[in-house]
N, C-alpha and C positions, 0 to 999 in steps of 0.2 A: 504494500500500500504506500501511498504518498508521505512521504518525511518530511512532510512540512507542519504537522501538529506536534507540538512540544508538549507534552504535562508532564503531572507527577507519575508515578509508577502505582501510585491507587489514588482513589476519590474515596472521601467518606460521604456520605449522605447527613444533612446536616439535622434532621429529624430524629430521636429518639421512636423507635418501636416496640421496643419491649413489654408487656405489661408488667405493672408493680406488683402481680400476683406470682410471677416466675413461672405461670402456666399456660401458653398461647394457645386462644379458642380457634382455630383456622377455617373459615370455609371456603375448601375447595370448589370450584363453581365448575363443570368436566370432570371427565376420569383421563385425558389426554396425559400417558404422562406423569398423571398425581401420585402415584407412588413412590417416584425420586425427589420427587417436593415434596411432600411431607418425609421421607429417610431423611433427606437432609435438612429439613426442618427440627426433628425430632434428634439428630446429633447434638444439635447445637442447644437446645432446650427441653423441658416438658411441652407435650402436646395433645391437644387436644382435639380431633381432627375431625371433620362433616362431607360429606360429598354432596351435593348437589349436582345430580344431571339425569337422563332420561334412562340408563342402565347402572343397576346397581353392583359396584366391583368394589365396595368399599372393605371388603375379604383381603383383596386383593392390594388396596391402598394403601394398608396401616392396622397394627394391632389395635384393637379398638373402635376404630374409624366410626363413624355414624353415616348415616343415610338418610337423604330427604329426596322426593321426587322431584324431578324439574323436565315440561317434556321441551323436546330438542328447539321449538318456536318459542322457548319462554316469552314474554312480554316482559316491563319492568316493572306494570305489579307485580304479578307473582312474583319477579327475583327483590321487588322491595318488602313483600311481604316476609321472604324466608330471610332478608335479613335483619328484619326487624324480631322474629322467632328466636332466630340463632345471637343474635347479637355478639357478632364475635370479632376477634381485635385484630385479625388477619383476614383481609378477603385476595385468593388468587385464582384467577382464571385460569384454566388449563381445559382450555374449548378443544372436543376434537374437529381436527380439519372436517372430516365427512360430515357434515348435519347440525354442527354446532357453531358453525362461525360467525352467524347471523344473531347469536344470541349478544354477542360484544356489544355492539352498542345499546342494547336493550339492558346491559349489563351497567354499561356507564351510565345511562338515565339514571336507574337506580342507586347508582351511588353515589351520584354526581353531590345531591343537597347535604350528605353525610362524609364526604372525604375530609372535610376542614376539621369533624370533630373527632375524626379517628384515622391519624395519619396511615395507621400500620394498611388500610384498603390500597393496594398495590394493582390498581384496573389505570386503564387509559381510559383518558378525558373521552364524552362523546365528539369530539372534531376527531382526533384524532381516530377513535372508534367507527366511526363513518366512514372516513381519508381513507380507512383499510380495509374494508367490506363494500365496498363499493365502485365497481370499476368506472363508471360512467362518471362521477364527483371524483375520480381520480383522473382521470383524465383530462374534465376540465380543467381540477386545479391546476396538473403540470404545465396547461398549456398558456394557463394565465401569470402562473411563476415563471414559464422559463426552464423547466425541469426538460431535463432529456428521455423522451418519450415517442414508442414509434408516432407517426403522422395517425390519425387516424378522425373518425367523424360520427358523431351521437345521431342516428337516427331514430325518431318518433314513430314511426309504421312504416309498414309494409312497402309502401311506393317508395317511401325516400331509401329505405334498404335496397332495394331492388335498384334503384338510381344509380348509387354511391357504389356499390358491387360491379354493376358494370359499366360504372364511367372508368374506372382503374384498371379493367381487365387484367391484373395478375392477383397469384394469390392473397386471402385474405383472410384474416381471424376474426371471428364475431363472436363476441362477450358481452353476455346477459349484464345487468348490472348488479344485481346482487342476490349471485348465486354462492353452492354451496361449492367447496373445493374438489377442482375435477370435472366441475357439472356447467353447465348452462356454455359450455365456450365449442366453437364450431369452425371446422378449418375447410375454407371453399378453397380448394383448387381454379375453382374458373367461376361464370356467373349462373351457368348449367345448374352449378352442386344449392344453388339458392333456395329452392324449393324443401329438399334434406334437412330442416330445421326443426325437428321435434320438440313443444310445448316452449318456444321464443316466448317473449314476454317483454313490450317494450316499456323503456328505451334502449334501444341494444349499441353497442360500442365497434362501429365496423375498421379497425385497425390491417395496417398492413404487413404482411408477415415479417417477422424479425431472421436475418439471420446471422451465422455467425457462433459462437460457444456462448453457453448459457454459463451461469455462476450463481452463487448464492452468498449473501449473508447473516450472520444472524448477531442482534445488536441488543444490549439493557442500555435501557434509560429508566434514571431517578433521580429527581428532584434535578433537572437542567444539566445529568452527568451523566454522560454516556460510553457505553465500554463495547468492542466490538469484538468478535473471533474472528479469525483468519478468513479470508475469500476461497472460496470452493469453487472447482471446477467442473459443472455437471456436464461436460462433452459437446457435441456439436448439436446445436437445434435442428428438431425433424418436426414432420405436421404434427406428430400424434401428443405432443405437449407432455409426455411424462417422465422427468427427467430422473424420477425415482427408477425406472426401466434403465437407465443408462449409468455406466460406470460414474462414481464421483469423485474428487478429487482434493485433498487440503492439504499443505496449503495451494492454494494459486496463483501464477504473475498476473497482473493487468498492464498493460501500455502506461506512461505516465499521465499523459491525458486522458485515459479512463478511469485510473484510479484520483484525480483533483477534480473531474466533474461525480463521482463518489460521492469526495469527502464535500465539495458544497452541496450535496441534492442532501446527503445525509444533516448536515449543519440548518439547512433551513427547513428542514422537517421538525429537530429537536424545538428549533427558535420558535417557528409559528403555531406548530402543532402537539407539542408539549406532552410527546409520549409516555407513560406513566408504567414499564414493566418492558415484558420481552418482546421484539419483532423483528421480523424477517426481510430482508430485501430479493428481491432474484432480479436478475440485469442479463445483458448482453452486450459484448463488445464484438461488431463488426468493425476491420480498418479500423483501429485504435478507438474508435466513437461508442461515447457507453448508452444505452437505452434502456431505459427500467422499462421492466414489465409489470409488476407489481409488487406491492406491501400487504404483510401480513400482521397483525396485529399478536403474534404468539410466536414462541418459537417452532420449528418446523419441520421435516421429517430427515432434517443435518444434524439436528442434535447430535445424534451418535456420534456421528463424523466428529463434530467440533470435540466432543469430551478424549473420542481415539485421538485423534491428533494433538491436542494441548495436555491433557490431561486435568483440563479443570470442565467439569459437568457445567452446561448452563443453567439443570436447574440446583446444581451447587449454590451457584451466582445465584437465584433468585431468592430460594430461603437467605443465603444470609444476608442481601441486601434487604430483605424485610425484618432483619434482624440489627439492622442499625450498622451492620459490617461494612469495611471497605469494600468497594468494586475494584477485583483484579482484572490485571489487562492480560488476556489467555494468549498466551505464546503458542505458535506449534513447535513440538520438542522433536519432532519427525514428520514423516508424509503419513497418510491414512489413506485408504482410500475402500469406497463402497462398492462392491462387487455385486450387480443382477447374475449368479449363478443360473445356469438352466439344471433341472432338474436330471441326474443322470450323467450327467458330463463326467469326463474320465480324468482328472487334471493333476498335476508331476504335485508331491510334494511340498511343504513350504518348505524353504532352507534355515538354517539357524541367522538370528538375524530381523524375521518374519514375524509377529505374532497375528495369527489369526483367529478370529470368533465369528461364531456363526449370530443372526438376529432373527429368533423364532418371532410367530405373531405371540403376543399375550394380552392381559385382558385388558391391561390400559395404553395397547397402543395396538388396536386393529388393523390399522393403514398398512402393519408390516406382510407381506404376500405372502401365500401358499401354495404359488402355482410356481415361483424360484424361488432359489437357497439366495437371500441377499448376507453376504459376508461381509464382515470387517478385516480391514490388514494393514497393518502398522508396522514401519521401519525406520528407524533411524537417516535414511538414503533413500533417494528415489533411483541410484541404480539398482538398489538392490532388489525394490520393487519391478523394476523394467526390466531386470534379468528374467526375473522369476515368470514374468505374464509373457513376457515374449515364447516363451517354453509350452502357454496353452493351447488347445485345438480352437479352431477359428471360432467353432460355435459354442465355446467354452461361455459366452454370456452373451445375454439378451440383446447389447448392441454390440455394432462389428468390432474385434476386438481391437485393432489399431485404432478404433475414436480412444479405447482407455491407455492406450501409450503415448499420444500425444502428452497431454498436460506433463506426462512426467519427461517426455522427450525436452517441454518448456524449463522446468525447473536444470534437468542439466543441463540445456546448454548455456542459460544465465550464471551458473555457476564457471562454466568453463570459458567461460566469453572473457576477449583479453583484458578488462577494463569493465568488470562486472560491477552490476549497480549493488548497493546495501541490501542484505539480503529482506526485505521488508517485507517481504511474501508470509514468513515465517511470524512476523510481529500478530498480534492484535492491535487495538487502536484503542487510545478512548479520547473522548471529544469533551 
């Protein structure tokens, strides 16, 4: 990432969260996840811990855990009525992607009149809550900021869709505006595929196809401080939008012009929009030039990634920055990288050097497949890595398997380049 931000090596959050009972009441709002926030919750203190959401895994969450029903459209009564039941000194979202991400801003209504008098509610603001659930208000916003952002155009019905589709005649991507993750988005090849739009729902977002290597990142913000993990590289963009399907990669180079329009799109998010907890960027850099594609208001299905490769967990970072702890800046200590195994594939050994783990589905994070073995593997080196994959059968994972030697083909040759830039790939950030 870009060297041009200087801080200290931690931020503390200038709030006190603790309660003066030494027992934190937590309501979990999702099961996304909420089992490593509340462990690491429950290191650091007693706890005392609630689930709120529309399946009950609170088995699964935490010794003890409670349960309360929330279905996956909560509105903000019912999430202000369970928090006025619960009345508890810790509120954290942990929305799953599939079904629940719509509940965020219904989230921050409700907590919106109550966060002044209970700082320990760790939700984002409703601007921001919106900003992230909503592609259609994302879009405008970027285009009134100045954000880098594909070209693209909000159609109200039917005709102006059909218009906009084929006055462009090349590929196009059409996003609902506020759908659930995965869902409502539709890639036309030509103006033919137009008609192919099962249950549209206007206003729909007719952008034009990105392309180029996708990336990710995933950022805390608290009280105007923000700490970021390493940039991931999720391979080269295809139509079918699921970058979970493709090798990923941490850490990752950006261009230096990719990574300063970053760090200001990142800078005037925090300023204006006053994110309050964890979230997600995903971008693309074509020719040096960076394009957000969207924010997510939570962390994201990199987690893993970022904890393999740094070795600090984001929802480490989250209990204990609701615990009044510094926010660290997560270094990668090595490469990581996310493997779509196919099922059945025959492949050499790791070598010493390697650590590999496998990531089954379990109960608080469905999103992970059953139709591939998606693995973890960490090394110290990314030849070590590039040795080891170059040795696989072609169809050894779900995409081709030279898209997953690139990024590491990136890292060494920046290493071996005569006048190699600072290794900043490897940093985190904080802002």
């Amino acid at each position: 990432m870009a060297d041009h931000v200087q801080h200290p090596s931690a931020v503390s959050p200038p709030a006190a969260r603790r309660p003066q009972s030494g027992v934190v009441r937590v309501l979990v709002v999702g099961e996304y996840r909420a089992d490593r926030f509340v462990a690491a919750l429950a290191r650091r203190t007693a706890v005392e811990a609630v689930l709120g959401g529309p399946t009950d895994v609170s088995a699964d969450v935490g010794p003890g855990c409670g349960y309360r029903y929330l279905p996956a459209d909560a509105g903000h009564q019912e999430l202000a009525v369970l928090l006025e039941d619960e009345r508890p000194d810790l509120v954290a979202p942990c929305l799953y992607p599939l079904g629940q991400e719509q509940m965020l801003p219904a989230l921050a209504r409700a907590c919106g009149p109550r966060q002044g008098l209970r700082r320990g509610w760790v939700v984002h603001p409703d601007t921001f809550a919106r900003l992230s659930t909503d592609k259609v208000l994302f879009q405008r916003t970027a285009e009134r900021r100045g954000w880098p952002v594909p070209p693209g155009v909000v159609c109200g019905d039917q005709a102006q869709l059909a218009t906009e589709v084929g006055r462009h005649g090349q590929p196009m991507m059409v996003k609902a505006a506020r759908a659930q993750s995965g869902q409502g988005r539709w890639y036309l090849p030509d103006p033919d595929a137009l008609p192919a739009l099962p249950g549209a729902v206007f206003p729909l977002l007719v952008q034009q196809v990105c392309q180029g290597e996708e990336f990710g990142l995933e950022l805390f913000t608290l009280d105007g401080h923000t700490v970021c993990w390493p940039v991931a590289s999720f391979g080269r963009l295809d139509a079918q939008c699921r970058p979970g399907w493709r090798a990923r990669t941490m850490p990752a180079r950006l261009p230096d012009s990719a990574a300063a329009a970053l760090d200001r799109f990142i800078e005037d998010v925090v300023t204006s929009f006053s994110p309050c907890g964890p979230w997600q960027i995903d971008f693309a850099v074509a020719e040096g030039k960076l394009a957000v594609l969207e924010i997510n208001g939570r962390f994201s299905g990199m987690a893993d990634l970022s904890r393999a490769a740094t070795g600090t967990d984001p929802y480490d970072v989250f209990a204990a920055a609701c615990l009044d702890a510094p926010l660290p800046v997560p270094a990668a200590l090595g490469v990581a990288m996310e493997l779509p195994v196919r099922h059945g594939a025959s492949l050499p050994p790791a070598p010493a050097g390697i650590r590999v783990r496998p990531q089954p589905p379990v109960a608080t994070n469905r999103a992970l497949p059953n139709h591939f073995r998606r693995t973890l593997a960490f090394a110290q080196e990314a030849a070590v890595l590039h040795s080891w994959l170059s040795q696989w059968p072609d169809n050894g994972l779900l995409a081709p398997l030279n898209d997953a030697l690139v990024p590491l083909e990136q890292l060494l040759a920046a290493a071996l380049a005569p006048d190699p830039q600072p290794a900043d790939d490897r940093r985190g950030r904080r802002l």
